[in-house]
Residue, then its C-alpha position, 0 to 999 in steps of 0.5 A: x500500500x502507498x502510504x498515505x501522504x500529509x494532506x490524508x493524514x491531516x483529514x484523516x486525524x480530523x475525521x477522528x473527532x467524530x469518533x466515540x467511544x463504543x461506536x460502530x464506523x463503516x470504513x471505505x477503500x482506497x487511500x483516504x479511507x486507508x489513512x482513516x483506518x492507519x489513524x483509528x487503529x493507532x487510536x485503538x493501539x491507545x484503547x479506544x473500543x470502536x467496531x467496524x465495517x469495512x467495504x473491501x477485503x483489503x479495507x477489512x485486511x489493513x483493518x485486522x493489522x491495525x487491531x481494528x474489531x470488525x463485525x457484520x453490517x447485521x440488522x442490529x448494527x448501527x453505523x455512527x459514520x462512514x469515513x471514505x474517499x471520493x475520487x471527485x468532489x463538486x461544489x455541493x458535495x456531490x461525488x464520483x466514486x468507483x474507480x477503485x471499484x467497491x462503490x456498491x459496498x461503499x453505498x451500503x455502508x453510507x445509507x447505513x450510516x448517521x453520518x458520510x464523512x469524506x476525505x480527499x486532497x485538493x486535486x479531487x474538487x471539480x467544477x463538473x462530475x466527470x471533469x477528470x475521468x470517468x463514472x463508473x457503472x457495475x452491471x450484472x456480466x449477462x446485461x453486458x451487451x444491452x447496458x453497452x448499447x444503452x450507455x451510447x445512446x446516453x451519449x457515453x463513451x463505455x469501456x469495460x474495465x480490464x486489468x493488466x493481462x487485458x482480462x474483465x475486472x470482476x468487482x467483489x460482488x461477482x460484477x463487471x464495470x463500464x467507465x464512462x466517460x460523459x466528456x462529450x455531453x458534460x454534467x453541468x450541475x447537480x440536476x443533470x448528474x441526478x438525471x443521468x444517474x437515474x437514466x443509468x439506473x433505468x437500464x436493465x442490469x446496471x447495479x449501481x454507478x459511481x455518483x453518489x449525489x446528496x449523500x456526504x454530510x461533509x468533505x475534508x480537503x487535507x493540504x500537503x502543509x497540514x491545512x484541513x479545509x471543511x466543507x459542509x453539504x448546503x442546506x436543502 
């Protein structure tokens, strides 16, 4: 794993203090999150009693060293927060995510939660949802050539997305996943990227895509000198 660098770690020691003692936390993948789980199991390593709920085996295996308890998203389990990362962040908190590949989990977890605390440097703000890459979109593998015609009347460049022997990626819920690339018909505001979102969810097969609109309480914008700058999501 790349360790994390300042500006994470910066964001990640202020998620902390959402943290209380005795609560459950869904803990999100990639780097920020990875950050977040190095901070809480240092925490734990001082005697905080904390449980969570990871998204992905490798969030669930840098949990388990770190000393981290990890239970079951069970119908008696409540999450206080969700701290994740996000790998585009619009003015009003709305988010891609995905390109890690666990947004399905990572959704799960966030509805499941009092509370969505996300963490990102400064390079992840953007004016428009997919300014800097694509969105993406988990399909059940037998809906692949029907979602591939659907994404291109939408107006999206679709690839499947391969690993490095050229092979499909198989997301952990046995799925595969189109990254879509809307540059040519740009996502102007909120109100478009909650139209697209519905039409890609319309499709029949689409599990879920990469934009998570609405659903962050607030975003952590670590800088590399340190600086954690807050945004909060607008009131409705």
């Amino acid at each position: 794993m790349t360790q994390p660098g300042p500006g994470l770690q910066a964001a990640a020691a202020r998620a902390l203090s959402w943290v209380e003692p005795g609560c459950t936390i869904g803990l999100g993948s990639g780097r920020a999150a990875s950050a977040f789980i190095l901070a809480l199991g240092a925490r734990v390593s001082a005697g905080l009693d904390v449980k969570a709920v990871p998204s992905s085996a490798a969030s669930a295996a840098l949990a388990r060293q770190c000393g981290i308890s990890l239970v079951e998203l069970a119908p008696d389990v409540e999450l206080a927060l969700t701290v994740d990362g996000a790998d585009e962040v619009a003015a009003n908190l709305d988010l891609v995510k995905g390109r890690g590949g666990a947004q399905v989990r990572e959704r799960i977890l966030a509805a499941a939660s009092r509370r969505q605390v996300i963490l990102v440097g400064p390079e992840k703000r953007v004016a428009r949802l997919g300014d800097t890459g694509p969105v993406p979109v988990e399909l059940i593998p037998f809906a692949q050539s029907l979602v591939a015609r659907r994404l291109k009347s939408l107006g999206a460049r679709a690839t499947l997305r391969r690993d490095a022997a050229g092979a499909p990626v198989v997301s952990e819920n046995g799925n595969l996943t189109f990254d879509c690339d809307f540059r040519d018909r740009p996502i102007e505001d909120g109100d478009a990227a909650r139209a697209c979102e519905a039409n890609l969810l319309a499709i029949a097969g689409v599990v879920d895509t990469g934009f998570f609109l609405g659903t962050a309480e607030r975003v952590l914008v670590g800088h590399d000198d340190g600086r954690v700058e807050e945004m909060t999501r607008p009131a409705p």
